[in-house]
N, C-alpha and C positions, 0 to 999 in steps of 0.2 A: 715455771718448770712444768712440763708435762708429763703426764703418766698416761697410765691403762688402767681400764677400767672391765670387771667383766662379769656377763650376766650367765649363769648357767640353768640350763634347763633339762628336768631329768624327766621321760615319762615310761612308764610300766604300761604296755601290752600286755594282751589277753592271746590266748591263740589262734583267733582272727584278727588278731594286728589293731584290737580295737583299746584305745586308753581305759586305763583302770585307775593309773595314781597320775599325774601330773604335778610336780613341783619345779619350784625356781630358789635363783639364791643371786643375790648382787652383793659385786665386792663391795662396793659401797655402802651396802644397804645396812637397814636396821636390824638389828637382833642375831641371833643366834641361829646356824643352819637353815634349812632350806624351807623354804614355804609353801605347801600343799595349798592346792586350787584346782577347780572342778571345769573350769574353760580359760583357753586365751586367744589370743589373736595377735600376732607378729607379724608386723608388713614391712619389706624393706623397697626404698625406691631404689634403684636402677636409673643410674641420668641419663650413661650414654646409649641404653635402647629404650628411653623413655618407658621404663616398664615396671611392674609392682609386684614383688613376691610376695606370697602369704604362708604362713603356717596356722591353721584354725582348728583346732582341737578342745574337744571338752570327752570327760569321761563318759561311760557306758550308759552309766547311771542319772549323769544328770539330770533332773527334770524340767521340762516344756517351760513350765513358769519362771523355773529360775534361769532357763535360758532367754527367756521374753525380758527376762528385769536388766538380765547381764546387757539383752543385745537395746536394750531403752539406755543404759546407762552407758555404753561405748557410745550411744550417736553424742550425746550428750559431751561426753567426753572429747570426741573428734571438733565439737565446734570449739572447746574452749581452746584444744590445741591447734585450729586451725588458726583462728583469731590471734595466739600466743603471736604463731609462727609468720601470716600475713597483715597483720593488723590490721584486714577486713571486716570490720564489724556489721556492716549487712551482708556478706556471705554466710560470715559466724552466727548469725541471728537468723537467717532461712534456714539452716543446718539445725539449728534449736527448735522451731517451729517446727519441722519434718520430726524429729523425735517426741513432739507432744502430739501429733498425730498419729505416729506411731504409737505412742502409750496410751492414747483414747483409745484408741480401733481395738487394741489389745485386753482394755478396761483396764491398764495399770492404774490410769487418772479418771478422776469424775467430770463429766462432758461439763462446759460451762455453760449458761445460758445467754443466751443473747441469739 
C-alpha cells in the first residue's frame, strides 16, 4: 500500500531576508514538533533537463567553524549516500578522501605522517 510522506521546512527572516530560525519536521520522523538547525542543504535532481536545484541556508549567526564541521560532514555524508545509491565503492571512497583533505587543510584532522 502506498502513502505520502512529508517533510516540512519553516524559516524566520530578518528584514534583509537573512535566516534567523530554521527548523524541519518529518511526517515520519522521530519525536515531537519541529526540529531547530542552524544550516541545511536540499538538492533536488531534475531528469528531464538534467539539472540540480538547491536550497542552502544556514542562519545569521552561524559560525565559520561550525560551518567548516557541517560542510566536512556533508562530503562525508554524500559519499556514503552516493555509494548507498550507485554501489560505486571507488567513486564513494575518492569522495571520502576529498573530505579528509578537506578537513586537513581546514585543521578539523591531525595531518598524518608518512
Amino acid at each position: 500500500m502506498s502513502r505520502t510522506a512529508e517533510i516540512k521546512l519553516t524559516v524566520d527572516l530578518d528584514s534583509e531576508d537573512m535566516p534567523t530560525r530554521i527548523e524541519w519536521q518529518a511526517s515520519e520522523g522521530q519525536g515531537d514538533g519541529p526540529i531547530s538547525c542552524e544550516s541545511m542543504m536540499l538538492s533536488v535532481w531534475d531528469s528531464e533537463n538534467k539539472t540540480t536545484a538547491a536550497i542552502d541556508l544556514w542562519i545569521k549567526d552561524t559560525s565559520v567553524e561550525d560551518l567548516n564541521i557541517y560542510f566536512y560532514q556533508v562530503i562525508h555524508k554524500m559519499a556514503d549516500t552516493y555509494l548507498r545509491a550507485t554501489k560505486n565503492e571507488e567513486i564513494a571512497g575518492s569522495i571520502h578522501e576529498f573530505g579528509e583533505g578537506f578537513g586537513e587543510k581546514l585543521g578539523l584532522l591531525k595531518r598524518s605522517a608518512g
